[in-house]
C-alpha positions in Angstrom: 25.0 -36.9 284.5 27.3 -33.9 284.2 27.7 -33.2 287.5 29.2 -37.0 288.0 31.4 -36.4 284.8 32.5 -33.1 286.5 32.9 -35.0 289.8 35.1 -37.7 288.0 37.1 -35.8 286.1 38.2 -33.8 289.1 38.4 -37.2 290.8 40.8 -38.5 287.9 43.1 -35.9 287.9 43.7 -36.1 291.5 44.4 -39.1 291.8 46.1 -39.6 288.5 48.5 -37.0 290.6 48.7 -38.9 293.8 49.7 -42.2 291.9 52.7 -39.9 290.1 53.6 -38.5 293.3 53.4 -41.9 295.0 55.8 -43.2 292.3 58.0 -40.4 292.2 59.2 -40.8 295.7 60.3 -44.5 296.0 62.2 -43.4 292.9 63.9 -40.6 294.4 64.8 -42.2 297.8 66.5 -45.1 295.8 68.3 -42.5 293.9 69.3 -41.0 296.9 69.8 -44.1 298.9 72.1 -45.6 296.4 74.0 -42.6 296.0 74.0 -41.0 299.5 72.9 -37.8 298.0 70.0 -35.7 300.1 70.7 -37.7 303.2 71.5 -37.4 306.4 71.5 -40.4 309.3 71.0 -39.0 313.3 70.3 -40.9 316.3 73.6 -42.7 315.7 72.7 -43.8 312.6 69.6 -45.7 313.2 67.4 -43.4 311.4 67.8 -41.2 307.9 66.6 -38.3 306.3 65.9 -38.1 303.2 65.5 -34.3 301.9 63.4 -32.4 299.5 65.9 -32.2 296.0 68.4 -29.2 296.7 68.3 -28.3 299.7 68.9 -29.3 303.6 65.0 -29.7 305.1 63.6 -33.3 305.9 61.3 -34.5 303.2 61.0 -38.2 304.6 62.0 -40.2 307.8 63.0 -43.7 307.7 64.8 -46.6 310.0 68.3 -47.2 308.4 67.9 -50.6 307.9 67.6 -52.6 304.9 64.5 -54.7 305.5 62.5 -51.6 306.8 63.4 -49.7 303.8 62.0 -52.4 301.5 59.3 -53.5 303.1 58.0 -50.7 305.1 58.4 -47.9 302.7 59.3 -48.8 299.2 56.9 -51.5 298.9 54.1 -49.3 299.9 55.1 -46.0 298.8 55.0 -47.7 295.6 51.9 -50.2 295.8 49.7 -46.8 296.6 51.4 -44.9 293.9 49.6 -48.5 291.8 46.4 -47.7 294.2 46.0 -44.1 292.9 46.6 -45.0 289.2 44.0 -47.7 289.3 41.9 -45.3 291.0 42.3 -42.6 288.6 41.8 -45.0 285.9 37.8 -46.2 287.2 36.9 -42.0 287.7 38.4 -41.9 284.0 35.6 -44.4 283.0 33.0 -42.3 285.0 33.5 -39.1 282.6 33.3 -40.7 279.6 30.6 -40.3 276.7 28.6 -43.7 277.4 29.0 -45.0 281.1 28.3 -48.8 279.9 31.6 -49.6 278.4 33.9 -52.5 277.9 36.4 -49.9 279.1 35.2 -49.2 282.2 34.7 -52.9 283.0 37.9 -53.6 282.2 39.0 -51.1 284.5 36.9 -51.7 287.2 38.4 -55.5 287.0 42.2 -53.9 287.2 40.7 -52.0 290.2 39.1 -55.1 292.1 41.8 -57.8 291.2 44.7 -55.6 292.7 43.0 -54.5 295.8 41.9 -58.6 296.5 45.1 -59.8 294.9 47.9 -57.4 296.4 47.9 -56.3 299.6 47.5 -59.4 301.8 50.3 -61.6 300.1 52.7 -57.9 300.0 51.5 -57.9 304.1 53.0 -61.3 304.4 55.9 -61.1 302.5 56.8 -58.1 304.7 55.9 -59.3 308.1 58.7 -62.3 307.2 61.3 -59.1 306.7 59.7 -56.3 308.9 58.1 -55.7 311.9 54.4 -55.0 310.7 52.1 -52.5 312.6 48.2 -53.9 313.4 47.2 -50.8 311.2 48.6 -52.6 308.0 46.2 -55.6 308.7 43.4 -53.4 308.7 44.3 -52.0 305.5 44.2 -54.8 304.2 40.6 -55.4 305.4 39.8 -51.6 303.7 40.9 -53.5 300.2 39.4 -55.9 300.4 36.3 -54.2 301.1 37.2 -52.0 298.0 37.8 -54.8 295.7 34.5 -56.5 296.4 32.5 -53.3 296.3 34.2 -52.8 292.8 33.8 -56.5 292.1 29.9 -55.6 292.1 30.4 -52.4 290.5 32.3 -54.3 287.7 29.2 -56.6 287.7 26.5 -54.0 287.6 28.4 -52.4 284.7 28.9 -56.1 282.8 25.2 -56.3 282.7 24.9 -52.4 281.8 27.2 -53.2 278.7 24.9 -56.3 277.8 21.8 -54.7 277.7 23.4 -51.5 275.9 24.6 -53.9 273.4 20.9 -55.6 273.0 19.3 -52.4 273.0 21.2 -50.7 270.1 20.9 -54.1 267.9 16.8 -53.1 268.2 17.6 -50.1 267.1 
């Protein structure tokens, strides 16, 4: 069991990094979007760079267009910055003391309900705005495939909590 608290807590951390990371750069390329600061259009203006802070080097590539820059690469950027902080939060219930908790159900339900509940409808609202690539529909498969394996997970450790809970009342 220590070597998957080990593995978990490693696990959490880099994810727990990923989500900041994946929140962090919506929140900077609206900052400089809205303020023009850091970027540069080229190929007349059709495209933008948007730069690493302070300096002149291409951090990110986008279309200059307004439905692309919602839809294709806020929206994500900051539904996997959600991803990795749900993530982050099931290895967190991995390393804990006692594996069969109402904490790690809970957070096993966060996982499953936002990878079945989010990315299909955020797929459709952005194919009505944005031109949306065939690998974004198999994505969407890979949640879902998440979510139900984390469903059962969250199942498995419902019933793990139960018969914790029976167990120490014979105690």
């Amino acid at each position: 069991m220590k070597k998957v608290q080990l593995i978990s807590k490693t696990l959490f951390y880099i994810t727990r990094l990923l989500g900041v990371l994946y929140f962090l750069m919506p929140l900077y390329s609206l900052v400089c979007l809205a303020t023009g600061w850091s970027t540069e259009p080229y190929g007349n203006g059709a495209y933008m760079h948007i730069h690493y802070p302070f300096t002149q080097v291409p951090f990110l590539n986008i279309d200059n267009n307004i439905p692309y820059i919602i839809f294709e690469f806020l929206l994500p950027l900051g539904l996997y910055g959600f991803f990795f902080w749900l993530t982050g939060n099931v290895f967190k219930a991995f390393y804990q003391p006692r594996l069969f908790t109402s904490f790690g159900v809970k957070q096993l339900r966060n996982f499953y309900l936002a990878n079945l509940a989010i990315p299909l409808p955020a797929l459709l609202l952005s194919s009505v705005f944005a031109e949306t690539d065939s690998i974004a529909f198999a994505l969407v498969v890979v949640h879902s495939i998440l979510g139900i394996f984390a469903y059962f997970m969250a199942v498995i450790f419902m019933q793990g909590v139960k018969l914790q809970n029976e167990q120490e009342l014979f105690i």
